[in-house]
Backbone as CSV, one residue per row, in Angstrom:
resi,resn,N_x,N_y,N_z,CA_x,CA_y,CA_z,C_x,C_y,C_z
1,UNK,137.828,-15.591,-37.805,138.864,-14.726,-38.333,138.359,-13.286,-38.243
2,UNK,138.794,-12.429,-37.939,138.849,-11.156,-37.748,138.501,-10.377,-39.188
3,UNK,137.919,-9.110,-39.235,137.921,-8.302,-40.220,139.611,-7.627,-40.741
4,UNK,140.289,-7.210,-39.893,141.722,-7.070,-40.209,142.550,-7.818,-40.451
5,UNK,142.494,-9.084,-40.292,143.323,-10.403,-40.475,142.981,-10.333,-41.654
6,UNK,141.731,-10.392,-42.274,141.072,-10.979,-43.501,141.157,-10.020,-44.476
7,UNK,141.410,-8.652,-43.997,141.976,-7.476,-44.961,143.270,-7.455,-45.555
8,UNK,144.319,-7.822,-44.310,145.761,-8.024,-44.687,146.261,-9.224,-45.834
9,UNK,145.273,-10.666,-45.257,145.668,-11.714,-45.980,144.713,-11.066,-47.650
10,UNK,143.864,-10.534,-48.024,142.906,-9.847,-49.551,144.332,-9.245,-49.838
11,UNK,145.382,-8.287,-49.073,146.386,-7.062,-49.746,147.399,-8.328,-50.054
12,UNK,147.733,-8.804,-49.330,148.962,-9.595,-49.277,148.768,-10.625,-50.473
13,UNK,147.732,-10.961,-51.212,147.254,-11.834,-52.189,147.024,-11.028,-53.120
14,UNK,146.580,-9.914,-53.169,146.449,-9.055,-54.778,148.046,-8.655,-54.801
15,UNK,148.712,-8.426,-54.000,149.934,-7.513,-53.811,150.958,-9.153,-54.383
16,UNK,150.979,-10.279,-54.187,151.528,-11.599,-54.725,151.295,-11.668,-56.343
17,UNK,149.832,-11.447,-56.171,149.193,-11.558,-57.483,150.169,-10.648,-58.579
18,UNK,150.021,-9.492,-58.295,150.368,-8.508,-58.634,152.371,-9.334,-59.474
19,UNK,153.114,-8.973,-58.189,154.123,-10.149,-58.386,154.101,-10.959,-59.220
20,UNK,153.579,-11.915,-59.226,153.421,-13.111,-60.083,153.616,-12.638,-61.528
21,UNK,152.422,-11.774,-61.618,151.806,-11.572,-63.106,152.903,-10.405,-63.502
22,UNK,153.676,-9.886,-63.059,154.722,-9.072,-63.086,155.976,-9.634,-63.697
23,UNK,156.449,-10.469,-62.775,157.564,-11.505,-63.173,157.337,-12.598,-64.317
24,UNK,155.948,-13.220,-64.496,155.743,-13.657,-65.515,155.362,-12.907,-67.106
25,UNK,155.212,-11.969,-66.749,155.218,-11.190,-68.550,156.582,-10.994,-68.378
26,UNK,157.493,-10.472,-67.490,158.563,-10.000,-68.010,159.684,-11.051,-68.488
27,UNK,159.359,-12.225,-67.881,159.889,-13.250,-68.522,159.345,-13.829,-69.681
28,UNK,158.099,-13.885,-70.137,157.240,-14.077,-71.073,158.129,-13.154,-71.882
29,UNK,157.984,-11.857,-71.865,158.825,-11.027,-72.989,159.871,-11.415,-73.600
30,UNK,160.705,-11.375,-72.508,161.904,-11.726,-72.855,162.364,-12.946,-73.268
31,UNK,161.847,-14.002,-73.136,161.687,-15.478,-73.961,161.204,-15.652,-75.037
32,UNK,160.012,-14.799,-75.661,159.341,-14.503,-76.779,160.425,-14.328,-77.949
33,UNK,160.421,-14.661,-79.283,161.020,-14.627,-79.813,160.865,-13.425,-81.002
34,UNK,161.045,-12.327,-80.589,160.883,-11.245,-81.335,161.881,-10.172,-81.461
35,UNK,161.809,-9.406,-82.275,162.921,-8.842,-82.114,163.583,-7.706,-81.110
36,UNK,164.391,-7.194,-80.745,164.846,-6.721,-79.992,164.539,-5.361,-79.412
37,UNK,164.139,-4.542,-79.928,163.379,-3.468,-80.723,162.065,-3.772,-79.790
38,UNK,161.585,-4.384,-80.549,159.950,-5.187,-80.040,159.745,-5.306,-78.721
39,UNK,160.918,-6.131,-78.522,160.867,-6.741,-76.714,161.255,-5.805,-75.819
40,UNK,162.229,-4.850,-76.261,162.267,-4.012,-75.454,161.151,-2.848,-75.474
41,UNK,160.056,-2.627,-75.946,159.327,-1.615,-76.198,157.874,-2.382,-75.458
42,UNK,158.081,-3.740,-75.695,156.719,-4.475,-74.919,156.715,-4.264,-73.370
43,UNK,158.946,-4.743,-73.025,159.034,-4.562,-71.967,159.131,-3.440,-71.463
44,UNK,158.983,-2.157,-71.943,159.339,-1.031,-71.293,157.747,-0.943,-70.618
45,UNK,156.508,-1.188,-72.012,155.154,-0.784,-71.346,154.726,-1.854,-70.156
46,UNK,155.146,-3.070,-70.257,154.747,-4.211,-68.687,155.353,-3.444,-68.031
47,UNK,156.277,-2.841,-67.874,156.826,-2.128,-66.758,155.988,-1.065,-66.661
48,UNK,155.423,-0.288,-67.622,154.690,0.830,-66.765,153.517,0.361,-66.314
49,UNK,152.744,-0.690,-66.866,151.485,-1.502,-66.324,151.692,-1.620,-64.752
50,UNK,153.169,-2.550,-63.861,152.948,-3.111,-63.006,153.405,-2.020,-62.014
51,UNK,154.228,-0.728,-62.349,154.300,0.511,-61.926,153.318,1.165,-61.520
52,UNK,152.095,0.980,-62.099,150.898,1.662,-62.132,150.147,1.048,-61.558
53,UNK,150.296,-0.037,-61.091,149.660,-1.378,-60.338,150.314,-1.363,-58.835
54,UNK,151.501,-1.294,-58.966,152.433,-0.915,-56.992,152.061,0.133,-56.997
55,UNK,151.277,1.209,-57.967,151.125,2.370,-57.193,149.818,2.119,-56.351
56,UNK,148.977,1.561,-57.260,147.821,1.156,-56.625,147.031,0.645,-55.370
57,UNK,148.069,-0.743,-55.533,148.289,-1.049,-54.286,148.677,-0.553,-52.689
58,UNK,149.641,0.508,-53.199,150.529,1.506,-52.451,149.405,2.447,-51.965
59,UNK,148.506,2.898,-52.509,147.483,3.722,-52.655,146.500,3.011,-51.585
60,UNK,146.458,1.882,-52.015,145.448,1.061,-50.987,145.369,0.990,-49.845
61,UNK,146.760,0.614,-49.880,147.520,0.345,-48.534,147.277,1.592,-47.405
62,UNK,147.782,2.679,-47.934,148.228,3.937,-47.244,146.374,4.290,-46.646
63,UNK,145.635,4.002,-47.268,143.999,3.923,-47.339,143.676,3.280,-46.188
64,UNK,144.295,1.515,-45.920,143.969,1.291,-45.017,144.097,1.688,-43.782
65,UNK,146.058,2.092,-43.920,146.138,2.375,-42.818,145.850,3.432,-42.289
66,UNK,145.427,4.525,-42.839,144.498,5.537,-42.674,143.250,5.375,-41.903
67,UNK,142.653,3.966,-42.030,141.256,3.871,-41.916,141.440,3.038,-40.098
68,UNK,142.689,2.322,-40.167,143.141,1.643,-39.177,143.497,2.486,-38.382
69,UNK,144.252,3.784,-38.481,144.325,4.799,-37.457,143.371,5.828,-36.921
70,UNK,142.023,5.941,-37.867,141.256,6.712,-37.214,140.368,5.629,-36.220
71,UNK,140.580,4.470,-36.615,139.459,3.134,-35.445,140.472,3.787,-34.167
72,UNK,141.848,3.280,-34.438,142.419,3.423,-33.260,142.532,4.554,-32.409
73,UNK,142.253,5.682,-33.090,141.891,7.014,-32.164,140.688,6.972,-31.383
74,UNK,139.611,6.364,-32.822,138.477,6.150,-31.212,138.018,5.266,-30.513
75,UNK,138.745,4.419,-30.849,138.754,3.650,-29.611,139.985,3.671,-27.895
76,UNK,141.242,4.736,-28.745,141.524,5.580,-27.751,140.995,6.671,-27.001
77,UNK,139.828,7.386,-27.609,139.269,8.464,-27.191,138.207,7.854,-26.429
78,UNK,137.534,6.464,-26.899,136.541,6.220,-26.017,137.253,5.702,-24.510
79,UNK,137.991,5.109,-24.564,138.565,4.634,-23.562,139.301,5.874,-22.670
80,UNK,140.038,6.746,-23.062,139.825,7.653,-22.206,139.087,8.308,-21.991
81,UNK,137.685,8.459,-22.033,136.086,9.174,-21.837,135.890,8.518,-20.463
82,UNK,136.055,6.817,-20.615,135.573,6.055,-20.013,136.419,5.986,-18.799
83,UNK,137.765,5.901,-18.708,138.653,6.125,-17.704,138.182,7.429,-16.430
84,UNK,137.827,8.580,-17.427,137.646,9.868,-17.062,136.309,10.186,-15.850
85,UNK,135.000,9.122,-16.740,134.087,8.826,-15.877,134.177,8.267,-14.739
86,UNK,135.317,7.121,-14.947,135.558,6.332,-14.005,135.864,7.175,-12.528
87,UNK,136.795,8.033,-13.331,137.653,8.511,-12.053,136.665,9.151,-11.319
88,UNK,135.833,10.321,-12.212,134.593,10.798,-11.547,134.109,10.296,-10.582
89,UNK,133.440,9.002,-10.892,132.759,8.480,-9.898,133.560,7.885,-8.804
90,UNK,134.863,7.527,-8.796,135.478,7.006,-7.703,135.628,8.499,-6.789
91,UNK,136.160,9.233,-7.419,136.413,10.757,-6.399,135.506,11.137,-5.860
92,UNK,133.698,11.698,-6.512,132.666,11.297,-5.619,132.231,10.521,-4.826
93,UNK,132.536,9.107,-5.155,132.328,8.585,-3.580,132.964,8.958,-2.379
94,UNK,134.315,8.813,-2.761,135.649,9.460,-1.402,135.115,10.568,-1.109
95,UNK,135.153,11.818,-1.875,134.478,12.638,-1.075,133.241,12.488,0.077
96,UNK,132.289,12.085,-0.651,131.090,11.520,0.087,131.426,11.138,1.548
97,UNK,132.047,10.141,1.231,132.966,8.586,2.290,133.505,9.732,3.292
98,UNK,134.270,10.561,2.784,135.064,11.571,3.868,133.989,12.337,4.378
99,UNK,133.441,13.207,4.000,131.882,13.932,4.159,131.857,13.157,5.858
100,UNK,130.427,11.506,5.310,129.924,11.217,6.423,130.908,11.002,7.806
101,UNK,132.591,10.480,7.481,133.415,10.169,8.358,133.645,11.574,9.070
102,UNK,133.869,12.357,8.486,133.957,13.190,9.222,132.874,13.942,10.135
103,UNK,131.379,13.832,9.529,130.165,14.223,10.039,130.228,13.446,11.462
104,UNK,130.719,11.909,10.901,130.461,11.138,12.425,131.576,11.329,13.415
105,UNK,132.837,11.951,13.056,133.000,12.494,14.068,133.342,13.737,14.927
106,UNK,132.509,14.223,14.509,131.841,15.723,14.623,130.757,15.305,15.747
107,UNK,130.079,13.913,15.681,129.037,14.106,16.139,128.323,13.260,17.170
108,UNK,130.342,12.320,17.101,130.620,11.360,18.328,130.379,11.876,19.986
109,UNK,130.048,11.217,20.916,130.129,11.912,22.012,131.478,11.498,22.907
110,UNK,131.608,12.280,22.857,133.548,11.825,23.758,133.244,11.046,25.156
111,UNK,133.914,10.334,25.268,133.308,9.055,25.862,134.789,9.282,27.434
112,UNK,134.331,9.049,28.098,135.086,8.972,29.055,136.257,7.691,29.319
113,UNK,137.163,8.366,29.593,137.869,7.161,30.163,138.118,6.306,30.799
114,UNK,138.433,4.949,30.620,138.131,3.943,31.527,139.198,3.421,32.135
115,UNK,139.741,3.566,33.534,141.183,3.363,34.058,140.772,2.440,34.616
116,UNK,140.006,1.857,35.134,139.830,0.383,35.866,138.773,-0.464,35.214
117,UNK,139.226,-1.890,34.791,137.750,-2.362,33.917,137.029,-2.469,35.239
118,UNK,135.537,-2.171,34.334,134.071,-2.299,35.346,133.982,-1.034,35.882
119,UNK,134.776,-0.176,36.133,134.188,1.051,36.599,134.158,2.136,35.701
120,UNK,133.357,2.834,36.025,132.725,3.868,34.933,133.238,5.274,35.347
């Protein structure tokens, strides 16, 4: 399993978690048998608890993907470094390649023509 697979499935499980324990106090509250007054003042603060908890998360999140976009820059930047070299060295050879082709024929001896085979 991958380091990013295994990051997403950690968010996606505190971020459930989160859920869970969210929906269960607020039903917990509200089933509780207290008075009205009460329940609404318990439920107003679970609500700022799990508010303060999606922010968190939210916070996390935005963290990762922060952290996920600077990998991906350099591993875009290396890869075009590497492209860049590449090209380098392919264009130096051609040059080169053209260089000797042309040296050799610069330096061919022009050869006479041959209108009858066998005779020179």
């Amino acid at each position: 399993m991958n380091d990013k697979s295994h990051k997403t499935r950690t968010r996606s499980f505190i971020l459930g978690t989160i859920v869970g324990a969210a929906v269960g106090a607020a039903l917990g509250v509200l089933y509780a048998p207290k008075r009205g007054e009460e329940t609404r003042k318990e439920l107003k603060e679970k609500t700022k608890e799990i508010k303060d908890k999606a922010k968190e998360v939210v916070k996390e999140g935005h963290q990762t993907f922060l952290e996920w976009s600077e990998e991906a820059k350099k591993a875009a930047s290396g890869f075009s470094k590497t492209a860049q070299e590449s090209l380098q060295q392919v264009s130096e050879s051609v040059t080169e390649k053209a260089s000797a082709v042309a040296k050799d024929i610069k330096e061919a001896k022009p050869r006479k023509p041959r209108y009858f085979k066998g005779i020179r």
